[in-house]
C-alpha positions in Angstrom: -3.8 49.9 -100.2 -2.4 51.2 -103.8 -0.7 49.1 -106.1 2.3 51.2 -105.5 2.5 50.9 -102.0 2.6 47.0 -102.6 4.9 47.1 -105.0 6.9 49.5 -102.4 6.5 46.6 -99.9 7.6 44.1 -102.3 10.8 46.5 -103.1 11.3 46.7 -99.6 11.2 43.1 -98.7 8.6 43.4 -96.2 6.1 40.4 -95.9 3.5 42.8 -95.3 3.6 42.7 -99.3 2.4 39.1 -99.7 -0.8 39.6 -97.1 -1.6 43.1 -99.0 -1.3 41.1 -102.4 -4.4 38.3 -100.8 -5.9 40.5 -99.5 -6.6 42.9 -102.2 -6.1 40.2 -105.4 -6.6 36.6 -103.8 -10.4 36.3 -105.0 -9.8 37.3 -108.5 -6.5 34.6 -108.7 -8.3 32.3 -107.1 -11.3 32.6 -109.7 -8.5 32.1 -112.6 -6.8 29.6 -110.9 -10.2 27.4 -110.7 -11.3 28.3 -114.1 -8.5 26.2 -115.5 -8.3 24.1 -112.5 -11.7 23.2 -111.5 -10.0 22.0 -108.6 -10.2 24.1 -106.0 -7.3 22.8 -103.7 -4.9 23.2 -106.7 -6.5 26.4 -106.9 -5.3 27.8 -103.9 -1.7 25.9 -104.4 -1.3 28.0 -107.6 -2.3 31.5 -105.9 -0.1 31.1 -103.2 2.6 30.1 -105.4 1.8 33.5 -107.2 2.9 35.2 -104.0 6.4 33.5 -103.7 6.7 33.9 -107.5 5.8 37.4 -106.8 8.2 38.0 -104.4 10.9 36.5 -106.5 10.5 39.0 -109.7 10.2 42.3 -107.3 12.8 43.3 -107.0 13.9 43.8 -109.9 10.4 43.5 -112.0 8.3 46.6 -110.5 4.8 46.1 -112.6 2.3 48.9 -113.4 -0.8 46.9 -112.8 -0.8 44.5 -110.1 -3.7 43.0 -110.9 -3.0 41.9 -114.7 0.6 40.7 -113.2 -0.6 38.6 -110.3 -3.2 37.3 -112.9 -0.6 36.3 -115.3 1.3 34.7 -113.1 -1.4 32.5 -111.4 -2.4 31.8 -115.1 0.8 30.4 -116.2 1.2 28.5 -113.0 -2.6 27.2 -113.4 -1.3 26.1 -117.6 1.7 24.1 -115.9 -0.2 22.0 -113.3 -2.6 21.3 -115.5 0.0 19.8 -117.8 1.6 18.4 -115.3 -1.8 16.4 -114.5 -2.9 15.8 -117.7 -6.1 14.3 -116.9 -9.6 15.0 -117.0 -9.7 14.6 -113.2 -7.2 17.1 -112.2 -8.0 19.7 -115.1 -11.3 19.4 -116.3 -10.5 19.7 -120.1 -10.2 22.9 -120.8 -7.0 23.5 -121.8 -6.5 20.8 -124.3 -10.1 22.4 -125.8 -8.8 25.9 -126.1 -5.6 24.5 -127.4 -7.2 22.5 -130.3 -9.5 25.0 -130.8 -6.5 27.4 -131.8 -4.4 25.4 -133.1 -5.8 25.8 -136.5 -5.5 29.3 -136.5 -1.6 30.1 -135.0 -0.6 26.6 -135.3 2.2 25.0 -133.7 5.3 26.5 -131.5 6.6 29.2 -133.1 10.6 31.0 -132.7 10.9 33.7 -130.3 11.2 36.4 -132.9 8.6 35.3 -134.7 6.5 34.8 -131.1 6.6 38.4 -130.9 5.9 39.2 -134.5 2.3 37.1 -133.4 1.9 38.8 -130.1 1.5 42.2 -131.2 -0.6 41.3 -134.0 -3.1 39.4 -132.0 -2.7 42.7 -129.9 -4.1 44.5 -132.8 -6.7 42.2 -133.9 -7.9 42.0 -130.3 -8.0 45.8 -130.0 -10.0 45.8 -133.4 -12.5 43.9 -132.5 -16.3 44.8 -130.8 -15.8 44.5 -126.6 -17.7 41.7 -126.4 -15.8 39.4 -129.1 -13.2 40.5 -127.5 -14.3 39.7 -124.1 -15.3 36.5 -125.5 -12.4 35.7 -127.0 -10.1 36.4 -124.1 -12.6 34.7 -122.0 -12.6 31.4 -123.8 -8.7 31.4 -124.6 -7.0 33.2 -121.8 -9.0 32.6 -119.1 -10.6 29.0 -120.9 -14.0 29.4 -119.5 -16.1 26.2 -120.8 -18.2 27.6 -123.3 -21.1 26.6 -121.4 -19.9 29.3 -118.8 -19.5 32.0 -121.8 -23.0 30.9 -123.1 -24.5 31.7 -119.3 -22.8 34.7 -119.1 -23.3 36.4 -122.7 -27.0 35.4 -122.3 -26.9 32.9 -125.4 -26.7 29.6 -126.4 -23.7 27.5 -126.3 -24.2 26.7 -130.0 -24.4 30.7 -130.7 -21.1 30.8 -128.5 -19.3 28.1 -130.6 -20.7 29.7 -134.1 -19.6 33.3 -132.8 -16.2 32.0 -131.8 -15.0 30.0 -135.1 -16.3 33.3 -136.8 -13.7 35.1 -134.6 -10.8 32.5 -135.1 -11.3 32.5 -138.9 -11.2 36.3 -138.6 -7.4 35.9 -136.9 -6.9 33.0 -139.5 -7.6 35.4 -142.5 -5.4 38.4 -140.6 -2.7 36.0 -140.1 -3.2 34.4 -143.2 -2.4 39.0 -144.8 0.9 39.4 -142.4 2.2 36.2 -144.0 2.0 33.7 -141.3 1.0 30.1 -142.8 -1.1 27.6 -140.2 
């Protein structure tokens, strides 16, 4: 089924929408889910939270990708449980990593304006970059892959991961550092 006709569904209020939406995206939530989880029960919590989140927004939200939506939103919900948890039991570690990781680079909690001042900026930096920093990046700090994972699946070392990601955050760093943002 196309993304429209789910999104039709959803619009419609027809629970058809909800099996469409496993059926065709479930996997891939599920695989972001557990790479922030690492718990797979949780995992499946957060994705079928997506759904009744999902079903919440549409109407009147009416996305153009399904995918990157459902993705986002089984994200975000991963983020909170893990912070609800806050242990190394429940999450694995991964977040507060990532989190450190950046922190030197955007720094703390920023206002909204200025939130999306940063947003479209990273935006650009991210579009500047080689596919597979990019890929690298947004697997280590979107989707927080360990970087044992990204050093498995770029074929390298994990010390050759870690060297080529501080390269990349000092890259943003210096860009930030030009549009006047201070870490």
């Amino acid at each position: 089924m196309e993304d429209a006709q789910i999104i039709a569904l959803y619009w419609a209020r027809d629970e058809a929408a909800i099996r469409e939406s496993e059926r065709q995206y479930g996997r891939y939530c599920t695989a972001v889910a557990q790479n922030i989880l690492h718990a797979p029960p949780d995992a499946e919590e957060c994705v079928n939270d997506t759904w009744l989140h999902a079903w919440n927004v549409m109407p009147p939200q009416k996305p153009n990708r399904l995918q990157q939506f459902f993705a986002r939103i089984t994200r975000n919900l991963a983020i909170d449980r893990l912070r609800r948890h806050r242990s190394e039991k429940a999450g694995g570690g991964q977040l507060p990593l990532c989190l450190d990781e950046l922190s030197e680079v955007i720094g703390e909690e920023q206002p909204f304006p200025e939130q999306l001042a940063l947003r479209e900026l990273l935006d650009r930096f991210l579009s500047a970059l080689p596919d597979r920093q990019r890929e690298m990046f947004l697997l280590r700090y979107w989707y927080l892959l360990p970087v044992r994972e990204l050093a498995e699946r770029f074929h390298t070392s994990e010390g050759a991961v870690k060297m080529s990601l501080s390269r990349i955050r000092r890259q943003l760093r210096d860009e930030l550092e030009k549009e006047g943002y201070s870490v």
